[in-house]
N, C-alpha and C positions, 0 to 999 in steps of 0.2 A: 454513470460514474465518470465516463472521460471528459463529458461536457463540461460535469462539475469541476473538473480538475484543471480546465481551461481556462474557465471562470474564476477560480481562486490564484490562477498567477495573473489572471489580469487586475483583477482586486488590490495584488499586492504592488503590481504599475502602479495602479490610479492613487493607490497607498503613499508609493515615491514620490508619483510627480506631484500630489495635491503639498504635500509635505515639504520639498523643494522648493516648489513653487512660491509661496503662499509666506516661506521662510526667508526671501530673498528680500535686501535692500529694496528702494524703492516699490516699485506698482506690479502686486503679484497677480494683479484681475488680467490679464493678459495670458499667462501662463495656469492663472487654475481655468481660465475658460477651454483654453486648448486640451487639457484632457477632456475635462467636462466634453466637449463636444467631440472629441475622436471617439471614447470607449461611449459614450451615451446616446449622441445622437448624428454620428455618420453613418449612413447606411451603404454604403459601396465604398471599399478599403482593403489593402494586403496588408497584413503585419507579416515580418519575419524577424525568429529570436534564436537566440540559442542561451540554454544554463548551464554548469556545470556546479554540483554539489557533494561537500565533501563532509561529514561527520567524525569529531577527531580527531582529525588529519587523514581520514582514510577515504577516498573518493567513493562513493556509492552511489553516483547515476549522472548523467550527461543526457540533456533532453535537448532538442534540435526540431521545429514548427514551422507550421505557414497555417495563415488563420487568414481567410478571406471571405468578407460580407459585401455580398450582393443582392440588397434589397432582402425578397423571406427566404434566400436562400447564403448555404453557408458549406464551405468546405473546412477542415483542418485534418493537416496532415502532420503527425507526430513522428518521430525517430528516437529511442531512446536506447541507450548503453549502459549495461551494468555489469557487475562483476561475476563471475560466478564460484561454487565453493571450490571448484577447482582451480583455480588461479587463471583461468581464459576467462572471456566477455560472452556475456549476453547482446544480443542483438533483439530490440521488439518496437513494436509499436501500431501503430494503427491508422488507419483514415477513417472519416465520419463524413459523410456529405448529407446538409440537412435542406429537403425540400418541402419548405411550409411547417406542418407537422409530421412529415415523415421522414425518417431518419436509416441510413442504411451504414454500416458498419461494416470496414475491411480491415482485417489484424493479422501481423504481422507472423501471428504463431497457429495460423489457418489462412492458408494460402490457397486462390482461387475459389472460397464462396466467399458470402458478405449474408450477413446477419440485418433483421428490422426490426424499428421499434419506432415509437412517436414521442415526442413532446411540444409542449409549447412553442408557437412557430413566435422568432422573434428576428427582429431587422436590424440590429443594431449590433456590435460585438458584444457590449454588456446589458443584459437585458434594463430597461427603466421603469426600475419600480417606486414606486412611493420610497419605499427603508431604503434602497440603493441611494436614491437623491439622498434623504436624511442624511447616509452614511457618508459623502461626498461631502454636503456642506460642514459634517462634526469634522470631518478631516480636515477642510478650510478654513474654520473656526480654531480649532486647538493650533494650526501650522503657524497662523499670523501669532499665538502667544508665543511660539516658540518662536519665533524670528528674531528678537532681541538678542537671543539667548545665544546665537551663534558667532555673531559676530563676522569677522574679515575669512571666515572659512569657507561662507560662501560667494558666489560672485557671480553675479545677473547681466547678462545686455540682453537687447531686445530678441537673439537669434540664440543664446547660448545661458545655460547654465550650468554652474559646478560647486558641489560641494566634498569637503573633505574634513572627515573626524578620525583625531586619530583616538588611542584608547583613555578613557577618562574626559574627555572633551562631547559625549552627548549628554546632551540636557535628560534630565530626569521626566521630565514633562512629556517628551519624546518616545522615551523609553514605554510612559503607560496608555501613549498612544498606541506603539504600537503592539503592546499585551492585546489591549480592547479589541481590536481590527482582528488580530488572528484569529481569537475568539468566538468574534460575529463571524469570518470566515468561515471555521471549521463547522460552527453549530448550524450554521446556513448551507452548506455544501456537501458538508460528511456526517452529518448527524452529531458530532460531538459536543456534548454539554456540558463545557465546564462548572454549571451549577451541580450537577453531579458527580462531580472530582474530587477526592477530600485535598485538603492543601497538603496533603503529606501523608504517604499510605504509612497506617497501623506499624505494618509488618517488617519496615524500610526496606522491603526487597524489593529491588527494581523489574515493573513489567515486561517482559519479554515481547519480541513481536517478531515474523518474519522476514517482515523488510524495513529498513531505517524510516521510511514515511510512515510505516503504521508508525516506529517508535515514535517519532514524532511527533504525530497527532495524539497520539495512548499518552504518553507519558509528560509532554513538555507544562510544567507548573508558571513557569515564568521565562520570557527574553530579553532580553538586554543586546544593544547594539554596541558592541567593544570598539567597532572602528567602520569607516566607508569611505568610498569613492567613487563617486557618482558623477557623469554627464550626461547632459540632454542638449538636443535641438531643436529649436521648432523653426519651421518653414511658412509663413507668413501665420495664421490663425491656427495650427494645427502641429502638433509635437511630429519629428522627423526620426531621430533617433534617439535613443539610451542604451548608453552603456557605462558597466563599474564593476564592483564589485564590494563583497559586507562581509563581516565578522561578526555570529552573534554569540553571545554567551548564552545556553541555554540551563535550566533549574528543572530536573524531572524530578516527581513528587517523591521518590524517595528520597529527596537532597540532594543527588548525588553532580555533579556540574559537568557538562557538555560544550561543545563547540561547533557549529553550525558555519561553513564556508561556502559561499556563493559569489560566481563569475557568472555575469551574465552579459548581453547584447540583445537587442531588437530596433527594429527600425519600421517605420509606415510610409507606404508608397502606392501609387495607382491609384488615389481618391477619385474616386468618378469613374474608373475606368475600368476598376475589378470585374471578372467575369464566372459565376458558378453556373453549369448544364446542371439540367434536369439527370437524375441519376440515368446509366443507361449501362447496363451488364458488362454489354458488349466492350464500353471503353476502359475496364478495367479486368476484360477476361475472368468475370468471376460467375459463379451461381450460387443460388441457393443455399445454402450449408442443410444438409439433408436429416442430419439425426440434431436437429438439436431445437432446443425451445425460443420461439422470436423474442428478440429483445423486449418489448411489449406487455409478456406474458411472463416475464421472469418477476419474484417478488423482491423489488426495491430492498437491498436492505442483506437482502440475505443470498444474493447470486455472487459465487466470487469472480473477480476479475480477472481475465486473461493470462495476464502478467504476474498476480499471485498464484495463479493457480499451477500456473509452468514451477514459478520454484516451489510450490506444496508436489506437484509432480516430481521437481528432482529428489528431495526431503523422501516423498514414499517408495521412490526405486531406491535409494541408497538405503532404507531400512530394511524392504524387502528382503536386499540381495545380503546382507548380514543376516536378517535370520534363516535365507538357505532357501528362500520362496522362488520358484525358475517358472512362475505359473505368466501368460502371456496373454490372459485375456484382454479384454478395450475395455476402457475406463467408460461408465456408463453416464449418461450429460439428462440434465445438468447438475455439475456440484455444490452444492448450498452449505451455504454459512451457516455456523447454529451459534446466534447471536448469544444466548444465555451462556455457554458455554466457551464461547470463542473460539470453534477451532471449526473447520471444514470435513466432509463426509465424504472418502473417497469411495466410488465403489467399482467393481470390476467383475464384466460377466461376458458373455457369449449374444449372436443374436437373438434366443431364446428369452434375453433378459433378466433371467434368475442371477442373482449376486454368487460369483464364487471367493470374491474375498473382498475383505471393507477395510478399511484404514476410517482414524479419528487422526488427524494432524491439527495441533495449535496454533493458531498466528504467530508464535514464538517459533513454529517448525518442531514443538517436541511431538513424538511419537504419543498419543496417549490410548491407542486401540488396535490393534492389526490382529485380524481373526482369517485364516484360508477356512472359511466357513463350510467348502466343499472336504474337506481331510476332519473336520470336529463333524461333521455331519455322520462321516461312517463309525465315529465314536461315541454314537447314543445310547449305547449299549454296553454291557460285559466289563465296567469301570469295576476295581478292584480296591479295599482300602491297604495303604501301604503297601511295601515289596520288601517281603522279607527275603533276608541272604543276599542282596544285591546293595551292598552299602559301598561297595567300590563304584560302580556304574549312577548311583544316586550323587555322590560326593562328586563325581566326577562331573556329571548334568551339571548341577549346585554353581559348581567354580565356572565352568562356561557360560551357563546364565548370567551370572553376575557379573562377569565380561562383558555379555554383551551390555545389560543395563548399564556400568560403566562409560561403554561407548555413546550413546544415544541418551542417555540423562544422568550426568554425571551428580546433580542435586538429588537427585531422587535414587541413586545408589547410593552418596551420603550416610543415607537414612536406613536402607538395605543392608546388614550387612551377614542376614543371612537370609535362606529360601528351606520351608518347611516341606517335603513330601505328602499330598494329599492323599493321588490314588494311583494306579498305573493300567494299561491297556496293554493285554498281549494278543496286540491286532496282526492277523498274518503278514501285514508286511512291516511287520518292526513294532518294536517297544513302544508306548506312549507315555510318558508321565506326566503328572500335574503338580505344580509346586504353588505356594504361596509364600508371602512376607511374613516372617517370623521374629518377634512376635508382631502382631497386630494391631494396632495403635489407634487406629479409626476404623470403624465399622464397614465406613462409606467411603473409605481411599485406601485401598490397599495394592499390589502389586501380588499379578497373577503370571503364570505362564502353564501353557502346552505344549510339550516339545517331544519328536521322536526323535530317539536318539539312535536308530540301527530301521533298517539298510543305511539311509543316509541322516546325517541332522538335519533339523528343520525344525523352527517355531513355531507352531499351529497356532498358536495365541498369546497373546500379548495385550494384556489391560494395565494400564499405571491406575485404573480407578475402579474400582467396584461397582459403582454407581453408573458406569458407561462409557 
């Protein structure tokens, strides 16, 4: 995944400069070779960039690199900044250092081991594939129609190029360039099909996601470039620096319209001179990471990432500690994505390995499962239907539930606006009751709860779906 992730902003480079390039006055064979031959076929090169992106006006991440090819070997080192729900920053990121096909991995959010796994050993920053070329020369081909189209906004010498669009001033042509390119991006990179997307969900409710890039990639229907400002250099045969900045107007399938800001910089230096070591422990003070599955051996697809998983980690403490959970077990590795469902499996147990309690969290971060499976385990038994004479202590449960649901899925209390009494446990250490959604609406989606209300409160369970 992080390869992939590398790979797709350098795409959206080779995007710029074939685009720039190719769009300028006079003889753009000069400037589309120069990418063509940094990202395709220089094999010894430092890149160093930095982005910063903001959704809405609201910043949501700052990435900070150094990507360095040394013949079959290859370091990158990421730094990225994000927000957290509490108003302070995240700090994460990672190093990768790839020798041949073997890959070892150092992250930010597991300090002192490093993780392995293989891929395809490649020499060059972007790998040269057959479709990458295609994709290269469709970029060079559509840029020369758009050249005309720009006019005195941009402006060429042999060392320097600049373009500037303010809003309304990108060509349309442009524009479904650069739809296509994200497209082949996401579907080559992250799996995403926009064949499988409808142009506008049913339901017009907008897809949730945990973090603004899944939203991005989940949700974005169409982009539009509202404004830019873009410079480049190249130093004899070979681009030196870029830097600008974009505006896009984004269309997510429910309609609904977005705004996409990006500042960025990079620069290329040390052609010939780069240098990657064979990985060696010792010079990164790390080891093994002991309980966890090699990179390798995890299934493509369905391991979730680092970085998501920290904030599906904060998302499950912050639900915990509202339903009254103070249990301290280690979250049990590795956590997998349940693709069909979309949300991640948290589980948590002891060294014995037996689960004492599981979380279901969505890519949106809604709660959709939290079970202390060790507290429902001593209530196999001795369930009783209804509690008569206790409709002050039921009403009471009732209105605190529905608080909490409030808190934690404010949609889906909406819908709730009452909780029916199933059954109750008069377990020695305190009352248990069982509630459901009243009435019942779908079979297969309803809102459950388990909760002892004496000695202390506590949610034993919590399902938003019936089905899992």
């Amino acid at each position: 995944m992080m390869k992939k992730i590398t790979a797709l902003g350098l795409a959206l480079v080779l995007l710029a400069g074939l685009c720039g390039s190719a769009a300028a006055e006079g003889s753009a064979e000069p400037w589309v070779s120069a990418w063509t031959e940094l990202l395709f076929r220089t094999r010894n090169v430092t890149l160093e960039g930095a982005a910063q992106f903001s959704l809405d006006g609201a910043w949501f991440k700052t990435a900070e690199g150094t990507y360095i090819q040394d013949g079959m070997n290859s370091l990158w080192r990421l730094g990225l900044t994000s927000p957290r729900m509490d108003g302070t920053e995240r700090e994460s990121g990672y190093t990768v250092i790839a020798n041949g096909e073997k890959i070892y991995v150092m992250e930010v959010f597991t300090p002192g081991v490093y993780r392995t796994g293989t891929d395809d050993p490649q020499s060059t920053v972007v790998r040269n594939t057959v479709q990458m070329n295609q994709m290269a020369r469709m970029a060079a081909v559509l840029a020369e129609q758009i050249r005309p189209m720009l006019g005195d906004r941009l402006a060429l010498s042999e060392s320097e190029l600049t373009l500037q669009l303010a809003e309304g001033q990108t060509p349309a042509l442009l524009d479904s360039a650069l739809n296509l390119f994200w497209e082949f991006g996401l579907k080559r990179l992250f799996l995403v099909d926009y064949d499988m997307v409808p142009a506008e969900q049913e339901n017009r409710e907008k897809p949730g996601y945990i973090t603004p890039f899944m939203e991005l990639t989940g949700s974005t229907r169409e982009i539009r470039l509202r404004e830019t400002n873009l410079r480049m250099t190249k130093n004899g045969t070979l681009p030196e620096t870029a830097e600008g900045s974009a505006v896009l107007d984004l269309t997510y399938t429910d309609g609904s319209a977005h705004t996409l800001e990006i500042l960025f910089r990079g620069t290329a230096y040390n052609v010939g001179s780069s240098m990657v070591d064979l990985f060696d422990p010792a010079d990164y003070g790390v080891s093994p990471a002991p309980d966890s599955t090699p990179a390798d051996r995890m299934p493509e697809g369905y391991a979730v990432d680092q970085e998501t998983l920290n904030m599906l980690l904060e998302r499950a403490e912050y639900y915990r500690r509202l339903a009254g959970i103070t249990k301290t077990d280690s979250l049990l590795l590795p956590v997998l994505r349940d693709g069909r469902r979309n949300l991640a499996e948290l589980r948590y147990g002891r060294e014995d390995g037996i689960v004492r309690l599981y979380q279901e969290i969505g890519m949106d971060g809604r709660l959709m499962n939290m079970t202390d499976t060790e507290e429902m385990g001593k209530l196999a038994a001795g369930s009783v239907d209804g509690y008569p004479g206790h409709e002050e202590e039921i009403r009471a449960a009732e209105e605190k539930l529905l608080e909490f649901l409030g808190t934690i899925d404010p949609e889906i209390r909406q819908r709730v606006q009452k909780l029916r009494l199933e059954r109750y446990w008069a377990a020695a250490d305190g009352t248990v009751l069982q509630f459901e959604e009243d009435p019942i609406l779908d079979e297969e989606n309803y809102v459950t709860f388990v909760v002892r209300t004496a000695p202390e409160w506590q949610i034993i369970h919590y399902g938003a779906y019936a089905n899992g």
